[in-house]
C-alpha positions as YAML, in Angstrom:
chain: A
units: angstrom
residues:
- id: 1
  name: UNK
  ca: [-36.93, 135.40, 82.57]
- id: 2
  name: UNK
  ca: [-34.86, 136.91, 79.61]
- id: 3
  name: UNK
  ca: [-36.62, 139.18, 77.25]
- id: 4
  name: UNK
  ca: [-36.59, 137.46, 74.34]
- id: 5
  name: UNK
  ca: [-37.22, 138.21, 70.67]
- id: 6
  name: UNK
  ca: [-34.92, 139.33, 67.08]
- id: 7
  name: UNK
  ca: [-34.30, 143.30, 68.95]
- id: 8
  name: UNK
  ca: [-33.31, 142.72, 72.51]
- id: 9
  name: UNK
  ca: [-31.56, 145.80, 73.04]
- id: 10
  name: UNK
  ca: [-32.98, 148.71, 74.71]
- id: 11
  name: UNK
  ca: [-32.75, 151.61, 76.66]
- id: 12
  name: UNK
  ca: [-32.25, 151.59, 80.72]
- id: 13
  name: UNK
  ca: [-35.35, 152.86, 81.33]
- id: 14
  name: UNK
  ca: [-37.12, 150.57, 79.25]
- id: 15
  name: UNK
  ca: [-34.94, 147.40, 80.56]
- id: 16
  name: UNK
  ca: [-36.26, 148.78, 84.53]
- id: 17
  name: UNK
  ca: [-39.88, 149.07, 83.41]
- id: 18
  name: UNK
  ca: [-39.62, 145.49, 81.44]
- id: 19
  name: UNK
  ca: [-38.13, 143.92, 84.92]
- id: 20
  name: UNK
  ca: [-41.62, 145.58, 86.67]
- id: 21
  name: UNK
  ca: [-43.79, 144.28, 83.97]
- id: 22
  name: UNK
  ca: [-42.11, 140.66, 84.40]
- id: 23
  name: UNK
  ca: [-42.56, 140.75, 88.01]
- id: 24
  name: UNK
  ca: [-46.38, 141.31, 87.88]
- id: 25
  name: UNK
  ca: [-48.32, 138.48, 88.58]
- id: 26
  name: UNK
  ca: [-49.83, 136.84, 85.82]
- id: 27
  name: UNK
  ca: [-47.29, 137.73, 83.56]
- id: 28
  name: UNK
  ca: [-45.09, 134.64, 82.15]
- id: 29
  name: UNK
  ca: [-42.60, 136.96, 80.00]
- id: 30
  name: UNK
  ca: [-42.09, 139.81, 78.04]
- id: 31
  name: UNK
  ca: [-40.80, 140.13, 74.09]
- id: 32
  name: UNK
  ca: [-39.41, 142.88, 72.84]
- id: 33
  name: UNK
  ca: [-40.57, 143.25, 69.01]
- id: 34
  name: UNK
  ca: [-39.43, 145.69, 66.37]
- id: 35
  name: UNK
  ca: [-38.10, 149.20, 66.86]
- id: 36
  name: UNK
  ca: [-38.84, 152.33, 65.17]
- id: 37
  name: UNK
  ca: [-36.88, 155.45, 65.45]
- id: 38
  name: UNK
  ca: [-37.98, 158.90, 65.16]
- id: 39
  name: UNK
  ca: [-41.71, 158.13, 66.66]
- id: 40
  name: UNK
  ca: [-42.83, 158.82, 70.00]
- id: 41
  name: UNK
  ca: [-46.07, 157.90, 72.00]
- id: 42
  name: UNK
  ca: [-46.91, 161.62, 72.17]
- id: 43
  name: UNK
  ca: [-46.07, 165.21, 73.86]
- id: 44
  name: UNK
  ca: [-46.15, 163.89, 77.79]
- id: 45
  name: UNK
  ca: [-44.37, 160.29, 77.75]
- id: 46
  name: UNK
  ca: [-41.22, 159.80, 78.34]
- id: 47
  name: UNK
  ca: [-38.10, 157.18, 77.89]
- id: 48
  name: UNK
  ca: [-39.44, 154.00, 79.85]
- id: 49
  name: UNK
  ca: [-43.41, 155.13, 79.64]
- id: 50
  name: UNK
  ca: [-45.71, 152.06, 78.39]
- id: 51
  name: UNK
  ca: [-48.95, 152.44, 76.37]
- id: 52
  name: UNK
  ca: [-51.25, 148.83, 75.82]
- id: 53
  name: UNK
  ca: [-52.44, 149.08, 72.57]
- id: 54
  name: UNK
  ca: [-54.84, 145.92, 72.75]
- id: 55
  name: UNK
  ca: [-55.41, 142.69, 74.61]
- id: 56
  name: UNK
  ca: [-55.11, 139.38, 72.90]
- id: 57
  name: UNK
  ca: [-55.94, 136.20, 73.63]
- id: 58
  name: UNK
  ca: [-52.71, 134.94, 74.50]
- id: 59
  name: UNK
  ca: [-51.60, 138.52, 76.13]
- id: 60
  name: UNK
  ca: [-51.14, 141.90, 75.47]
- id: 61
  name: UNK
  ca: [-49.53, 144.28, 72.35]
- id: 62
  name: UNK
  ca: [-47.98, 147.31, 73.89]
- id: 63
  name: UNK
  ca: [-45.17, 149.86, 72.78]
- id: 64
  name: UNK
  ca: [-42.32, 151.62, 75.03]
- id: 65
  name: UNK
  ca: [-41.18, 154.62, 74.39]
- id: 66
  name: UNK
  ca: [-36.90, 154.14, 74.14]
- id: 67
  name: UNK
  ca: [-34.38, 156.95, 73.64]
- id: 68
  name: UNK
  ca: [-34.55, 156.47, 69.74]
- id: 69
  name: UNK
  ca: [-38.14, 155.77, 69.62]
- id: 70
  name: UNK
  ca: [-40.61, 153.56, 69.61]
- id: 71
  name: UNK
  ca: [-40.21, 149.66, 70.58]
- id: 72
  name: UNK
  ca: [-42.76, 147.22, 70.27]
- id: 73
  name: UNK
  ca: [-43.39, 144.63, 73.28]
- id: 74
  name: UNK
  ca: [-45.65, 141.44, 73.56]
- id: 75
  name: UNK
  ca: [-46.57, 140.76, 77.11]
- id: 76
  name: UNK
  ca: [-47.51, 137.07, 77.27]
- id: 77
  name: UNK
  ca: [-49.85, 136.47, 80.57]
- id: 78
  name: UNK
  ca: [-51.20, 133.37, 81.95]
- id: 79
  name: UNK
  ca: [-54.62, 132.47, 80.60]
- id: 80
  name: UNK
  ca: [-57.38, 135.07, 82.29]
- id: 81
  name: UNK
  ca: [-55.19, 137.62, 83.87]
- id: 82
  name: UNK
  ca: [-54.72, 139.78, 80.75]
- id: 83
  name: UNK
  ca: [-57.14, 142.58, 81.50]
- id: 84
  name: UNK
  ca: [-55.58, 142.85, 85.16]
- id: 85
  name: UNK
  ca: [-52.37, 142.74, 83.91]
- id: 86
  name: UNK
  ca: [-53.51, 145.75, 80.99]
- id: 87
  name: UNK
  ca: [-54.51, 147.76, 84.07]
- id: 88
  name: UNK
  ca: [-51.84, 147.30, 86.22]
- id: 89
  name: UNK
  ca: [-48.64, 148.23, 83.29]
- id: 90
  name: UNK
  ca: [-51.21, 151.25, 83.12]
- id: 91
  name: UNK
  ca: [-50.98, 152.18, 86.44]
- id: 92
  name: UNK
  ca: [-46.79, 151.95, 86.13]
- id: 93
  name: UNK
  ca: [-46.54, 153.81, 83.84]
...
């Protein structure tokens, strides 16, 4: 499935880790939100590394870390499988 959203370019690394997340199972699709430059998700990630930030009913908020920064994703997950899925974009990254 095509990531979908308004900022739907990113970097390759983040585009490779994306394709894993997508073919977990449980996960229907991934949405890339807003980006913002200049941040980083701290001292030992690098380009492609994914942090969840919280589980929601209807999936999971997470950022990726891109060349220029930060880049919000939504990671929607069929109904039930979000904390499985949480644990298992932890263990990629």
């Amino acid at each position: 499935m095509p990531s979908r959203g308004r900022h739907q370019s990113t970097s390759k690394e983040c585009r490779q880790m994306i394709k894993k997340i997508e073919a977990l199972d449980g996960v229907i699709g991934v949405i890339i939100g807003h980006s913002y430059g200049g941040k980083s998700l701290g001292k030992q990630s690098r380009t492609g590394s994914v942090k969840v930030q919280r589980i929601e009913q209807a999936g999971i908020k997470a950022a990726t870390q891109s060349a220029k920064g930060l880049q919000e994703l939504f990671i929607r997950t069929k109904a039930g499988h979000e904390n499985t899925v949480a644990e298992k974009i932890t263990a990629l990254s």
